[in-house]
TORMAR-495463 format. One record per atom (N, C-alpha, C): residue in one letter; x, y, z. Coordinates in steps of 0.1 Angstrom, whole numbers, plus 5000, padded with zeros to 4 digits. Atoms other than C-alpha are relative to their C-alpha. Last residue first. Layout:
<sites>
aXYZ/...
</sites>
This chain:
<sites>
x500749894991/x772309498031/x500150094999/x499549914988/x773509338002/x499450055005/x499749875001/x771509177978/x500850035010/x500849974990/x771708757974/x500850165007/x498750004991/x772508607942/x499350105013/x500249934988/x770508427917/x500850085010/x498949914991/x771008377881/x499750025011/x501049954991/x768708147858/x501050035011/x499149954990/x770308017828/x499350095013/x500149835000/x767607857807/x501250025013/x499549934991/x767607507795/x500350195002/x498950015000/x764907377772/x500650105014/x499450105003/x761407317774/x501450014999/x500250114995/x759907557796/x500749904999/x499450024989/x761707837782/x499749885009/x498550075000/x760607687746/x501050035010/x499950164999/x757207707760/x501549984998/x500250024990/x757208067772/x500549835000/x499049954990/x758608237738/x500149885012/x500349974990/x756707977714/x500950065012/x499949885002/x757707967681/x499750075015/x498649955000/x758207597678/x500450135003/x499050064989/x755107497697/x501550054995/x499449954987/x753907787676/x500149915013/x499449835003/x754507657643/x499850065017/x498450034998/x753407277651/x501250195003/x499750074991/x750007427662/x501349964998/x500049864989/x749607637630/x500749935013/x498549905005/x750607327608/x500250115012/x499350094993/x747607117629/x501750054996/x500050004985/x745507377623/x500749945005/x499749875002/x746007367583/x500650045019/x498050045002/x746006977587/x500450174999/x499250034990/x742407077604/x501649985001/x500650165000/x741007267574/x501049955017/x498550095001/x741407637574/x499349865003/x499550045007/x738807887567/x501149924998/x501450015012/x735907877593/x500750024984/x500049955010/x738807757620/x499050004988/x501149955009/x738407647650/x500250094990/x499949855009/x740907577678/x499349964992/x501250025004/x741007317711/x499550114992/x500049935010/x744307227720/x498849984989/x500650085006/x745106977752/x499850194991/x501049905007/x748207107767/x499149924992/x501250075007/x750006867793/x499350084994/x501049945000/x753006977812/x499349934990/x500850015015/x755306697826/x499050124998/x499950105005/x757506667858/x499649984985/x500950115012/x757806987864/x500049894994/x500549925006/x760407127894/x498749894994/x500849934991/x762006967924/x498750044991/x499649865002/x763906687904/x498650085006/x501549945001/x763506317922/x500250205000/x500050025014/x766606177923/x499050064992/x499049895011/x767606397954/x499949934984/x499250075012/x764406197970/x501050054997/x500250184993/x763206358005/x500249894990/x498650034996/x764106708000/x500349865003/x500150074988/x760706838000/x501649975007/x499949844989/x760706987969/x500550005011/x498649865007/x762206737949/x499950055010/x498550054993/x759606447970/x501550084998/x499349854988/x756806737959/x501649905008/x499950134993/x756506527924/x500350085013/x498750024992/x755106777902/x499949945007/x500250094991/x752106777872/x501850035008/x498850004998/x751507027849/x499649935015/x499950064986/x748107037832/x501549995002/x498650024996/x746607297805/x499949935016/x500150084988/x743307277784/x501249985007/x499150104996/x743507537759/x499649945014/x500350024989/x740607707741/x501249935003/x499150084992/x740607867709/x499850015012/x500150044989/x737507997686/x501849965004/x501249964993/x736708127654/x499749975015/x500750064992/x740308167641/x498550045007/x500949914990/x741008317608/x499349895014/x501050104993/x744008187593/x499550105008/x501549955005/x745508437572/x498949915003/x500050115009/x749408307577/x498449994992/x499050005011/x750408617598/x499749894983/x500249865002/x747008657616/x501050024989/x500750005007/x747908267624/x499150104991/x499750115009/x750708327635/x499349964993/x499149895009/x750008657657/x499849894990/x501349865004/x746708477672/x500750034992/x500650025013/x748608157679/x499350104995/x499350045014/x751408317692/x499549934992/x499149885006/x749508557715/x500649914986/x500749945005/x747408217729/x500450134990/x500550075014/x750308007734/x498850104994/x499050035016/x751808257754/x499549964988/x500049865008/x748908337777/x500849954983/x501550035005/x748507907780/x500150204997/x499950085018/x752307917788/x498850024991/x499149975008/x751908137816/x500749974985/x500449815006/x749108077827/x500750064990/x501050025011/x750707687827/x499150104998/x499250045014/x753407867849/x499149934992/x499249955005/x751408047874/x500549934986/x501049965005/x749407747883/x500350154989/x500550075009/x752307617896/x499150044990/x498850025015/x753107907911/x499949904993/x499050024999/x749707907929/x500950014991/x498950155013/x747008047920/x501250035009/x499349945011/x745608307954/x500649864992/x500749885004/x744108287987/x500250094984/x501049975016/x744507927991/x499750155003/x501249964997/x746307948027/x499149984991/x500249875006/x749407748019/x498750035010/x499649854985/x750907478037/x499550144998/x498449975004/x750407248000/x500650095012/x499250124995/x747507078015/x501450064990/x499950014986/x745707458021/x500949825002/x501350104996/x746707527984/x500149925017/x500350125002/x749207747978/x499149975006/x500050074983/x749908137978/x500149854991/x499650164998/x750708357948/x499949925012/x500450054983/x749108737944/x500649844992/x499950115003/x750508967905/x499849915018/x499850074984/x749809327911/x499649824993/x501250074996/x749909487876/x500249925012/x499050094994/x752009827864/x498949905005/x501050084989/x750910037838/x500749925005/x500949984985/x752910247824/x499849965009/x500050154990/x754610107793/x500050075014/x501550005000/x754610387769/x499949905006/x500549974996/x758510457779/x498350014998/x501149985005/x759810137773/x499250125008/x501850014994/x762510157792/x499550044986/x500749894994/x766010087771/x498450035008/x499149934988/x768309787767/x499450155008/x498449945001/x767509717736/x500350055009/x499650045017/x763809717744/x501450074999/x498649975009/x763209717781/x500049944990/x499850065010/x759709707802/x501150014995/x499649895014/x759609877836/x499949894994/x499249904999/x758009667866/x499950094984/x499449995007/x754809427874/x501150135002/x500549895002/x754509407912/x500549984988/x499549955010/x754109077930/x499750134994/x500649885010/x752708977959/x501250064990/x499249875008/x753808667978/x499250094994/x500249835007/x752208447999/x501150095000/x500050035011/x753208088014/x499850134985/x500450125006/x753508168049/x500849974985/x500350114984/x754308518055/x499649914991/x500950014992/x753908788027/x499649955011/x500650114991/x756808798010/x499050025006/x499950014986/x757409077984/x499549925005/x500650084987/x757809077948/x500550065014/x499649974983/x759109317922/x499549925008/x500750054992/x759209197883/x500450065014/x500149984988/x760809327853/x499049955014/x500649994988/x760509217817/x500550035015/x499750044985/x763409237792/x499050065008/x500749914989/x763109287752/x500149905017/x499949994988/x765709257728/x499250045011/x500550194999/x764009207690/x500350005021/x500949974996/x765109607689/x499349845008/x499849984987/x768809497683/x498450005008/x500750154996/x767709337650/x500050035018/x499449914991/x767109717637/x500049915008/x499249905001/x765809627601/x501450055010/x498950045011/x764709307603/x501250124999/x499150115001/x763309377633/x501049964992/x499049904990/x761509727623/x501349935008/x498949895010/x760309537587/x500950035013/x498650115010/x758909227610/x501050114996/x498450034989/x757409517636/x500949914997/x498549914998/x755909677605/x500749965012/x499649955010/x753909367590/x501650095005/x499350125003/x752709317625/x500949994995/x499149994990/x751409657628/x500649885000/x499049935002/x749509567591/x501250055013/x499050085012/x748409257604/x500950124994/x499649905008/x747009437638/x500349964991/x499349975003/x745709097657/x500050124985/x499349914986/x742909037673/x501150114992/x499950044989/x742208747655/x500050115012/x500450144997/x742808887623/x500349965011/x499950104986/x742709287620/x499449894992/x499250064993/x743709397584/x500450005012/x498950045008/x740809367563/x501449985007/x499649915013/x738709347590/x500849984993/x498849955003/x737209067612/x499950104987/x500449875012/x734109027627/x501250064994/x499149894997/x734208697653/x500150084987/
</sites>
């Protein structure tokens, strides 16, 4: 991989740089909020529509694009397979993550990666879902990341620092791992 003075990984180091200063500065900005639209499809299918972005509370107006997100299950989960499932969803979801926060983190730290690869597993008990245990929680029993990175200037204990750093740093994982408030309520007609 062909790096510049300051792209690493990918990553902008001087844009980096200024979104620390623009945080530090303006901590409100740190505030940002995703949007989502779904609609059912029958069965097991949904479709999803990315939405607006929000920083501090405001649209992101260079935030355009919008991306069709498809979810079914697997023909022994009632599904149709025509699409990842939410399960599959959420170790995407971590496995983006982790990748962003190792790229920035180690862009930040001057580790040049020549490769990463993750291996992600999440495992659930369907007796939650089902309704057929109540001891038995509906959701993630365990996820499982295996972590396969390369560095042509860092030694392994260097890699193995990085790695601690964004399990701690990790937006996606530390919603995984700890409790999150999660609001539902049902629209008026």
């Amino acid at each position: 991989m062909t790096q510049t003075s300051n792209i690493l990984n990918g990553v902008d180091r001087d844009a980096l740089n200024a979104t620390l200063d623009a945080v530090r500065q303006r901590p409100e900005i740190a505030q940002v909020t995703f949007t989502l639209g779904t609609g059912w499809e029958g069965g097991c299918r949904q479709v999803a529509t990315t939405g607006e972005v929000r920083q501090a509370g405001a649209p992101v107006e260079a935030r355009t694009a919008r991306y069709t997100l498809e979810s079914d299950e697997p023909a022994i989960l009632l599904g149709s397979d025509t699409a990842a499932s939410p399960g599959e969803y959420v170790v995407q979801a971590l496995a983006g993550c982790y990748a962003v926060t190792y790229a920035a983190n180690a862009a930040a730290r001057g580790v040049e990666l020549s490769s990463l690869r993750l291996d992600m597993e999440v495992d659930f008990d369907l007796r939650g879902f089902l309704g057929l245990d109540k001891s038995v929680r509906p959701g993630a029993q365990e996820i499982r990341v295996t972590v396969h990175a390369e560095s042509p200037n860092t030694s392994r204990d260097g890699l193995e620092e990085l790695t601690e750093a964004v399990q701690q740093r990790s937006p996606i994982r530390d919603t995984l791992a700890n409790a999150v408030r999660v609001s539902t309520v049902l629209a008026q007609p």
